[in-house]
C-alpha positions as CSV (number, residue, x, y, z in Angstrom):
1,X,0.0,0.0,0.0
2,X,1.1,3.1,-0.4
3,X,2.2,5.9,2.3
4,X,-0.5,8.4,1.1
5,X,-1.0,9.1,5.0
6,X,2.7,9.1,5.7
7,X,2.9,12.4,8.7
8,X,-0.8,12.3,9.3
9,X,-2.1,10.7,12.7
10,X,-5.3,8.9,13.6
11,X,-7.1,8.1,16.2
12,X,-9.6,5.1,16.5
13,X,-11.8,4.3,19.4
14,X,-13.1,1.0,20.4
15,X,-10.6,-1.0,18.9
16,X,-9.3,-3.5,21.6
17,X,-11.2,-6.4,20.8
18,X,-10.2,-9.1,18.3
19,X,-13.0,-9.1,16.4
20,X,-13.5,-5.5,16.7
21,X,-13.7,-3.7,12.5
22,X,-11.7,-0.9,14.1
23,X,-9.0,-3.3,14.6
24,X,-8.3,-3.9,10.6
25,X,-8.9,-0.1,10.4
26,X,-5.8,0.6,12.6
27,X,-4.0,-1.6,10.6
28,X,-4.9,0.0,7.0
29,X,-3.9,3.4,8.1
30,X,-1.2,2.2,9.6
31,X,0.2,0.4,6.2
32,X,-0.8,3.8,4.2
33,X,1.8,5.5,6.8
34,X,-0.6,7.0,9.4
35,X,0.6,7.3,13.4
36,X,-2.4,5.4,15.4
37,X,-3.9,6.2,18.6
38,X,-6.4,3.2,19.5
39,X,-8.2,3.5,22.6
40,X,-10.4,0.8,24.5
41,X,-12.2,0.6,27.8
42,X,-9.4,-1.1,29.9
43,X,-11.6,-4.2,30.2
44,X,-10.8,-7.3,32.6
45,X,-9.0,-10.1,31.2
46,X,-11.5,-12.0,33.0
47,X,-14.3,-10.8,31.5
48,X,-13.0,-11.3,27.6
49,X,-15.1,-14.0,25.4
50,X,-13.6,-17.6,25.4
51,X,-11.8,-16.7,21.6
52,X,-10.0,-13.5,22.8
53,X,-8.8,-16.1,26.3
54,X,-8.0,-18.8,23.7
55,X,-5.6,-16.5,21.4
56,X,-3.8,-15.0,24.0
57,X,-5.2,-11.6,23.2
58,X,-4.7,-8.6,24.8
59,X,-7.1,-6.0,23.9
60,X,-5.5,-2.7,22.6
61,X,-2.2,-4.0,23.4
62,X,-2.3,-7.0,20.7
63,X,-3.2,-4.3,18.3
64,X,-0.7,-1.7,18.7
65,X,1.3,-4.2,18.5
66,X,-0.1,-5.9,15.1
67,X,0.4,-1.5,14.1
68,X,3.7,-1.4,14.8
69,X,4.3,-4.3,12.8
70,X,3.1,-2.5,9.7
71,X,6.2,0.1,10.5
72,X,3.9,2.4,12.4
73,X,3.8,4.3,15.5
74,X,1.3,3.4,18.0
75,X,-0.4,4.8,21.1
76,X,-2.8,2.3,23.0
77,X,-4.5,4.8,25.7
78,X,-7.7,3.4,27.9
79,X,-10.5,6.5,27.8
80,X,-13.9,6.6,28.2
81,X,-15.5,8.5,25.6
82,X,-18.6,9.2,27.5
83,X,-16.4,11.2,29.7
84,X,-15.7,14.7,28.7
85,X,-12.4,15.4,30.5
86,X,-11.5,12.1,29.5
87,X,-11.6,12.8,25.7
88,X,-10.2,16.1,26.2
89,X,-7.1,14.1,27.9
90,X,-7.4,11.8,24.9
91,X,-7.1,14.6,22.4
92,X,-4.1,16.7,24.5
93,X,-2.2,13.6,25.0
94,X,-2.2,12.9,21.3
95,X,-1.4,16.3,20.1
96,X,1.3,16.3,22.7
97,X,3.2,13.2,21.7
98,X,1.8,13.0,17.6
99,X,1.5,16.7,17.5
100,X,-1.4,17.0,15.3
101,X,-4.8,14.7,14.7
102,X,-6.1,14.6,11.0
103,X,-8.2,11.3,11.5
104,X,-10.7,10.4,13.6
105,X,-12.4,7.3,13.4
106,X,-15.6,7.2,15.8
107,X,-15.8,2.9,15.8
108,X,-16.5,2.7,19.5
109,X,-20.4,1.3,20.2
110,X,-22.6,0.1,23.4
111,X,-21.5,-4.0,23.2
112,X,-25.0,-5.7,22.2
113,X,-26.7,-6.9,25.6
114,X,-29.4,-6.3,27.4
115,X,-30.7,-3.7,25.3
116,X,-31.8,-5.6,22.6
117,X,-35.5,-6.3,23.8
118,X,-38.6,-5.2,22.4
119,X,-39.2,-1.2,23.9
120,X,-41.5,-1.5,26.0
121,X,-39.4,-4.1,28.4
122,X,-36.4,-2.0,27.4
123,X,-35.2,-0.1,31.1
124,X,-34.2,3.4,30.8
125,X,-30.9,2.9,32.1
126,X,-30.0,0.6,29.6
127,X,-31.5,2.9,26.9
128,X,-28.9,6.0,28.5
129,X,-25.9,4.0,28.8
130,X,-26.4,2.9,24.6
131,X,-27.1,6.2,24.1
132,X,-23.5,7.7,26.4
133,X,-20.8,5.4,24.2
134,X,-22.4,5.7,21.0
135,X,-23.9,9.7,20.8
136,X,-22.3,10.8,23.6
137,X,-19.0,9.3,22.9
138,X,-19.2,10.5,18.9
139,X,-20.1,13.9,20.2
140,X,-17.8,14.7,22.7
141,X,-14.5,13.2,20.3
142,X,-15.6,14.8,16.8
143,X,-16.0,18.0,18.7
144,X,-12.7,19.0,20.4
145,X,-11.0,16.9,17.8
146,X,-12.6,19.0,14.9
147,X,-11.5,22.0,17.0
148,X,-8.0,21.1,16.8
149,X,-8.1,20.2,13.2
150,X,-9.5,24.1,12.7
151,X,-6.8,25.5,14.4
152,X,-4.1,23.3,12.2
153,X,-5.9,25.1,9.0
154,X,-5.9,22.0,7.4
155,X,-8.0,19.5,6.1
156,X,-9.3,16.5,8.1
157,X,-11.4,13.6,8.2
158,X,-14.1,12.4,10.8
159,X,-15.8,9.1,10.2
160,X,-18.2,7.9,12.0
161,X,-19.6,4.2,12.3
162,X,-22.7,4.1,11.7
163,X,-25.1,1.0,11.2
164,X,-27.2,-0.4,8.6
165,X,-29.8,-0.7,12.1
166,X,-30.0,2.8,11.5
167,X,-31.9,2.5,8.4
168,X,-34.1,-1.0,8.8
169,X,-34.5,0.0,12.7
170,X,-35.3,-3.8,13.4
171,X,-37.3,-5.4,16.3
172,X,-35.9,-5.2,19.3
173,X,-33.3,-2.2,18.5
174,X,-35.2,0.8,20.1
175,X,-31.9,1.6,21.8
176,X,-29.3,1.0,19.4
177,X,-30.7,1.7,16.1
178,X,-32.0,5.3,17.3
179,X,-28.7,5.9,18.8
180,X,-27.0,4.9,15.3
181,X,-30.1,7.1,13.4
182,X,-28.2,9.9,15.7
183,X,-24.8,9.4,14.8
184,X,-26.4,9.9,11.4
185,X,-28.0,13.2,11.8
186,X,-24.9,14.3,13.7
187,X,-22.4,13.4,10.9
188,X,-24.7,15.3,8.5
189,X,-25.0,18.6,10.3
190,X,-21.2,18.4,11.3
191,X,-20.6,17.6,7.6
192,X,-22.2,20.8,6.9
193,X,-20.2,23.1,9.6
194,X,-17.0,21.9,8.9
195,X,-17.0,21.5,5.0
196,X,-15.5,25.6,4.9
197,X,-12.6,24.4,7.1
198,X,-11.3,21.7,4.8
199,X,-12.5,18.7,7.4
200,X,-14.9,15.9,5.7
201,X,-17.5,14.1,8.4
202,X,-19.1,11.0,6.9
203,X,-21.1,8.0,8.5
204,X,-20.6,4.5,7.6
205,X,-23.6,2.2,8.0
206,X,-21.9,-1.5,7.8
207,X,-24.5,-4.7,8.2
208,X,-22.7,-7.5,9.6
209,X,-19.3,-8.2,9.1
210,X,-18.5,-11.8,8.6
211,X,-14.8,-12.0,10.0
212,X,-15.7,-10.0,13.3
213,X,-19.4,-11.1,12.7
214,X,-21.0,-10.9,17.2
215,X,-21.7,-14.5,18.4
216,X,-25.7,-15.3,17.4
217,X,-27.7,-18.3,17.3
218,X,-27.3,-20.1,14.1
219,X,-30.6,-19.4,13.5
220,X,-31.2,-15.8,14.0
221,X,-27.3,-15.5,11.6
222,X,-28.8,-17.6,8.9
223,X,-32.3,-15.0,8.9
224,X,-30.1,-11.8,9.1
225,X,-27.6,-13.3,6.0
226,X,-30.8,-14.3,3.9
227,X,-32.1,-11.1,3.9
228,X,-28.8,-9.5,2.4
229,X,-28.0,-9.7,-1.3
């Protein structure tokens, strides 16, 4: 590949877990010659699934690793993007060490759980804490990383991971397909704000992804694959 991102840096959230798409994501930048930043939630080793304890893994640190071996440099930070002095930390630290940001890539989402029941058994707790990593986490890091990209008066990207849940909405997705609708409307109005300063906003609405496809019953994988051309 080549270095078309050679002296630009980017930062991608969510991408500690094995089967994670911002995992491959860190890595293509990384070949086109991009400085990383990957960021995860610090979780337990306990609490990884039985593949991620069966490989050995090691969340964010088994991917900056697998980024430095595509020649690039790599900073593995736990954050919590729902926190706002936590992202602010995120985006000094990287402008301190990187000395710029030019990429952001929003991949972090609310792991599917108990919010996927039908809405009116859905609690509102569970409903807030989808809504916190995925709006409230896309928010708080496209904002004060847009405002840095301003200041370098150059141009800059900001994707956004979206969901194809945003446009089917199915059964039993109240939380996360209206949280992934949002991301939507947000990339579209940031899209429009930004465009004079040079920095593109996009949303990207994937369906399932077969190499880091979630663990489903057989049966509710062979419906959602039917359905797709």
């Amino acid at each position: 590949m080549s270095q078309e991102l050679a002296g630009k840096v980017a930062i991608i959230t969510g991408a500690g877990r094995m089967r994670s798409i911002g995992r491959p994501i860190a890595r293509m930048l990384a070949r086109a010659g991009a400085a990383i930043v990957i960021t995860g939630t610090g979780r337990r080793p306990e609490d990884y699934p039985d593949d991620e304890k069966a490989a050995g893994w090691r969340d964010i640190e088994s991917v900056a690793e697998e980024v430095q071996s595509e020649g690039a440099r790599c900073l593995a930070l736990v954050s919590d993007i729902r926190d706002e002095r936590a992202v602010e930390d995120l985006v000094a630290r990287t402008v301190s060490e990187l000395g710029r940001i030019d990429i952001v890539i929003n991949n972090a989402s609310a792991a599917r759980g108990p919010d996927r029941v039908a809405a009116t058994e859905l609690p509102f707790e569970v409903w807030r804490k989808v809504f916190a990593t995925n709006v409230d986490g896309t928010f708080l890091l496209s904002r004060v990383a847009a405002r840095h990209m301003i200041t370098q008066s150059e141009s800059g990207s900001i994707v956004n991971i979206s969901s194809i849940a945003s446009k089917l909405a199915p059964a039993n997705t109240a939380a996360y397909a209206s949280s992934k609708a949002a991301i939507n409307a947000l990339s579209r109005s940031m899209a429009l704000e930004l465009a004079p300063h040079k920095i593109r906003v996009n949303a990207l609405c994937p369906g399932i992804i077969i190499p880091f496809a979630w663990t489903i019953s057989a049966a509710a994988k062979s419906g959602t694959l039917s359905s797709r051309p």
